[in-house]
N, C-alpha and C positions, 0 to 999 in steps of 0.2 A: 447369467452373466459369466464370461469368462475372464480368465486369469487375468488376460491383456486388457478389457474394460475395466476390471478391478480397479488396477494399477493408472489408467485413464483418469479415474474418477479421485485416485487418491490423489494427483496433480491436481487436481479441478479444487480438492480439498484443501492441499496445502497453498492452492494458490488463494482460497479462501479465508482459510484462517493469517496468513501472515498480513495483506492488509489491515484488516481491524486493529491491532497493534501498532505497524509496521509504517502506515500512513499517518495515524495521530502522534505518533514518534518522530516522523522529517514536519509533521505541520508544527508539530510545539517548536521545533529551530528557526521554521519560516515565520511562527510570531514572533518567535524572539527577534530575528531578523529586522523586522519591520516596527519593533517596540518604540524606535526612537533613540534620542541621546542618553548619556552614562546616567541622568537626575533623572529622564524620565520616563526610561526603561526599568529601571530600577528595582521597582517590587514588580513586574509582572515578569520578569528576568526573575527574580528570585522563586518566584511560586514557579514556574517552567524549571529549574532547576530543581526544585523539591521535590514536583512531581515526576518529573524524569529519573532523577540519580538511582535510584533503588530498580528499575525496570527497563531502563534502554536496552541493556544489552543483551535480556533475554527475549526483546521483542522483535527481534531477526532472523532466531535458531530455525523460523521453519521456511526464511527463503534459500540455505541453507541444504536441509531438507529438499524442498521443492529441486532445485539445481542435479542433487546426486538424483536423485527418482526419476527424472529427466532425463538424463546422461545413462543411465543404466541402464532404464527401461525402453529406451528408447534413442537409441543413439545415431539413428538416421538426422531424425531429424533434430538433435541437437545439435549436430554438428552444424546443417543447415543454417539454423539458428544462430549459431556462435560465427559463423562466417560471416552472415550476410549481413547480421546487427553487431559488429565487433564492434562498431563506435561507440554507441549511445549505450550498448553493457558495458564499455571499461569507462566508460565514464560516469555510469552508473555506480560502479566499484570504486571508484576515485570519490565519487559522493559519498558514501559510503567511511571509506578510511578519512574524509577531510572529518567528517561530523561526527564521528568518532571518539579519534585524535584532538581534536578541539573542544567538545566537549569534556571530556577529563581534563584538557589542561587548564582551559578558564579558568579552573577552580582552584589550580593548585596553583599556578603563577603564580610569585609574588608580585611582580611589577604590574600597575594597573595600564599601561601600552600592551602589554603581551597579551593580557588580559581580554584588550578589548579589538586587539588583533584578530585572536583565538575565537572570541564569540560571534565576528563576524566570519571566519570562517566557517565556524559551526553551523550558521545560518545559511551561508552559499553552499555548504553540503549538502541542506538539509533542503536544497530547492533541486540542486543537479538530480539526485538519488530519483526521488518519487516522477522528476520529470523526463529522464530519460532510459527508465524502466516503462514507464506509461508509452514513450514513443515507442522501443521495441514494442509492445505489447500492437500499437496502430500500423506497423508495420505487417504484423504475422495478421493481426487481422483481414488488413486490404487485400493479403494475398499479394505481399511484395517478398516472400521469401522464398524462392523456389528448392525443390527438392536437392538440385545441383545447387550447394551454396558458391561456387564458383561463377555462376553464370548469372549473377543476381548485380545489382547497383552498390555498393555500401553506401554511397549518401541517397540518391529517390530511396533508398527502403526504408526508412525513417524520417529523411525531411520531407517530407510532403503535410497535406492540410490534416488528413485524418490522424497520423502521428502527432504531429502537435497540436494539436488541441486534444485526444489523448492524454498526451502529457502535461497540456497545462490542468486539466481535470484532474487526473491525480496529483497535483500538486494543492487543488481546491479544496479536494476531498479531504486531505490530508491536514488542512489547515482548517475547516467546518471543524471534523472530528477532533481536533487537539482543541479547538477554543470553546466546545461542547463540554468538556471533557475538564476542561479547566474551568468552567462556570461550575460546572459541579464540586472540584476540587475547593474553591473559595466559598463557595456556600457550605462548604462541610470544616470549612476553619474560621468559618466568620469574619471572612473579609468582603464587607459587599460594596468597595468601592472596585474591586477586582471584580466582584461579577459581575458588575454592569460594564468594565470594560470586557471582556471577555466574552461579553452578552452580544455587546455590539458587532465584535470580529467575525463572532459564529453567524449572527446573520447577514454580515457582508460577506463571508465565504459561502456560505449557503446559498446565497444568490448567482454570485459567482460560477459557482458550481451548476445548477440549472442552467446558466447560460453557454455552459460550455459544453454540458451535454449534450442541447440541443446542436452546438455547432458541430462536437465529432459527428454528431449522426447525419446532420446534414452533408458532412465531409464525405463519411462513407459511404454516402449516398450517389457523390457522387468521382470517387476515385472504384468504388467495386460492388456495382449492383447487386448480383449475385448476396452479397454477404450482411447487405444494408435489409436485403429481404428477407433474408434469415431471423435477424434480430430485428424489426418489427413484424416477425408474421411470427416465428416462434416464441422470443423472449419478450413483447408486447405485456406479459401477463407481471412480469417479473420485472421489469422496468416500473409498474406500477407499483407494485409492493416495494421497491424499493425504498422509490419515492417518497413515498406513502411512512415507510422505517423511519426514513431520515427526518422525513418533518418534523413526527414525533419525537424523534431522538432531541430535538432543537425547543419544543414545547417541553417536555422534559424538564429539561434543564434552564428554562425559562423559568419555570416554575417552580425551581427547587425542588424537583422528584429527583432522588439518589436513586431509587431503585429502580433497575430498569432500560434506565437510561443507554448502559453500556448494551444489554441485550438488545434492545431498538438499535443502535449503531450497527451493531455486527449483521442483525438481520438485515439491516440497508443493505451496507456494503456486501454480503452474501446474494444478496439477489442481484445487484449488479454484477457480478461476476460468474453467478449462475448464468444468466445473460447471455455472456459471453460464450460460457460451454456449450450452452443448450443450442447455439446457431453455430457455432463451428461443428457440431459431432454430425459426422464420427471422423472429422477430417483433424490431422494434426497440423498440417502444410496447409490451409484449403489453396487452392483445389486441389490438388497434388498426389499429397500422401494422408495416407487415411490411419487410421489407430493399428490397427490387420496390416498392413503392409509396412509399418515401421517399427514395429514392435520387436525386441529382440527373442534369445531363444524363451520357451514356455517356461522352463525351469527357472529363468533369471525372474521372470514374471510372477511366478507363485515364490522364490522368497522376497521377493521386493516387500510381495504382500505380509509374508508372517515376519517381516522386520518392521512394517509398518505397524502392526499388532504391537509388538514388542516397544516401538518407540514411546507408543501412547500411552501402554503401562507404564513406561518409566519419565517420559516428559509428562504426562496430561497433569498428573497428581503436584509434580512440584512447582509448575508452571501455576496453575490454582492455586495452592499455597502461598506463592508470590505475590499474586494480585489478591486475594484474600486480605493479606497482613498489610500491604501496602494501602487499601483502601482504608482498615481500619487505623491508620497513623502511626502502626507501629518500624517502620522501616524508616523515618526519617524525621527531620525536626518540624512543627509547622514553622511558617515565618512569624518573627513577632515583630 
């Protein structure tokens, strides 16, 4: 493998780890979102706030990450990228600062309008972010970003079918995973009127979710042949095991298995985006530009990598620490 696959594979990485986080953090706003009124939102708004407060903001550092690794390692076709998707990225970014922003302040308003202003901002953040990151992503998929970002659409290279539904699938994903994730959270504070709601959401996401699958793929099937065959003839294998993750991540937590549970997730969500590598390589642009032809000089390429070395020694350990103390309750009140 050389320097330029390395640094390929470490985007592949960081675009892997940041969803598992990254999603269940905008799906916990979109349940908040869709909780209900001030009475009876109430405590699942509260356990969403318990579980969030101590972790949100460190559950982004590696799209972050992902962006500078991009940019440096590869600047062709970032810029590409940033051209031809400026839309649905800065509005991705504005998802981003709205859910942010609103979440911190819910809490500290005092006035209960501001409050409840705030939360539903929170939640419309927390829907823009995952959904129009998901449509760039069904953009560079179909093969709507050309290497010349000037000569590309800004609106067909994201609105079209396989972009949104894309993006409404990671908005699914994200909402499965956070009501996954909160069923276990309430069965670990003994509140089981919370897990059965929370029980419920995850299998109406979860469904969701399946059906949206199928439709990006049928989309892509039929906005760019070429790339529909890729990811059923290569990632066919990985698409199962996903699936496969995800069920169990949801039997899980059905069940009251704590342990685990989050590894099942991560493995989902990593095969789906393995998926994704595995039928784009070795193309960055498909069809376009390849990993070799957009890659910058070798030198920028081998220290990408020993800064990648370097970040893991100093994020992996306290990033674990975090979710470690966090699972065991020491980072915040439960509800009483």
């Amino acid at each position: 493998m050389t320097a330029v696959d390395g640094v390929a594979a470490v985007l592949v990485l960081a675009g892997t780890i940041y969803p598992c986080p990254g999603l269940a953090d905008c799906g916990g706003g979109f349940v908040d979102l869709v909780a209900g009124g001030r009475e009876r939102g109430r405590r699942p708004r509260a356990l969403i706030d318990s579980a969030l407060t101590p972790i949100w903001e460190a559950n982004h550092v590696w799209l972050v990450f992902l962006l500078v690794t991009c940019w440096t390692g590869f600047g062709v076709a970032f810029g590409a990228i940033m051209t031809t998707l400026f839309v649905p990225l800065a509005l991705a970014a504005l998802g981003i600062v709205l859910r942010g922003a609103n979440f911190a302040l819910r809490k500290d308003a005092t006035h209960a309008g501001v409050r409840h202003l705030s939360g539903w901002l929170f939640g419309i953040g927390s829907v823009i972010t995952p959904f129009f990151l998901g449509a760039a992503l069904g953009g560079v998929l179909s093969a709507r970003v050309p290497q010349d970002g000037a000569a590309s659409n800004e609106l067909t290279s994201w609105w079209n079918a396989t972009s949104i539904t894309v993006g409404l699938l990671a908005v699914a994903m994200g909402a499965f995973l956070s009501a996954v994730y909160l069923v276990v959270e309430a069965n670990r504070r003994g509140l089981p009127k919370l897990r059965d709601y929370f029980r419920v959401r995850a299998a109406g996401a979860g469904v969701v979710g399946l059906l949206l699958g199928a439709a990006a793929l049928a989309a892509l099937g039929a906005d760019e042949q070429r790339m529909f065959d890729r990811v059923t003839g290569r990632g066919w294998p990985l698409i199962v095991a996903g699936a496969l993750a995800l069920g169990t991540t949801f039997l899980f937590a059905v069940r009251g298995v704590r342990r685990g549970v989050r590894v099942a997730a991560a493995v989902g969500v990593a095969a789906l985006v393995w998926t994704w590598g595995v039928a784009q390589y070795p193309y960055l642009l498909p069809f376009e530009l390849t990993i070799a032809e957009g890659a910058g000089a070798a030198v920028t390429q081998r220290w990408l990598l020993a800064w990648f070395v370097v970040a893991l020694l100093v994020l992996a350990p306290g990033l674990a620490l975090l979710y470690v103390l966090d699972q065991r309750g020491e980072l915040s009140d439960h509800e009483r």
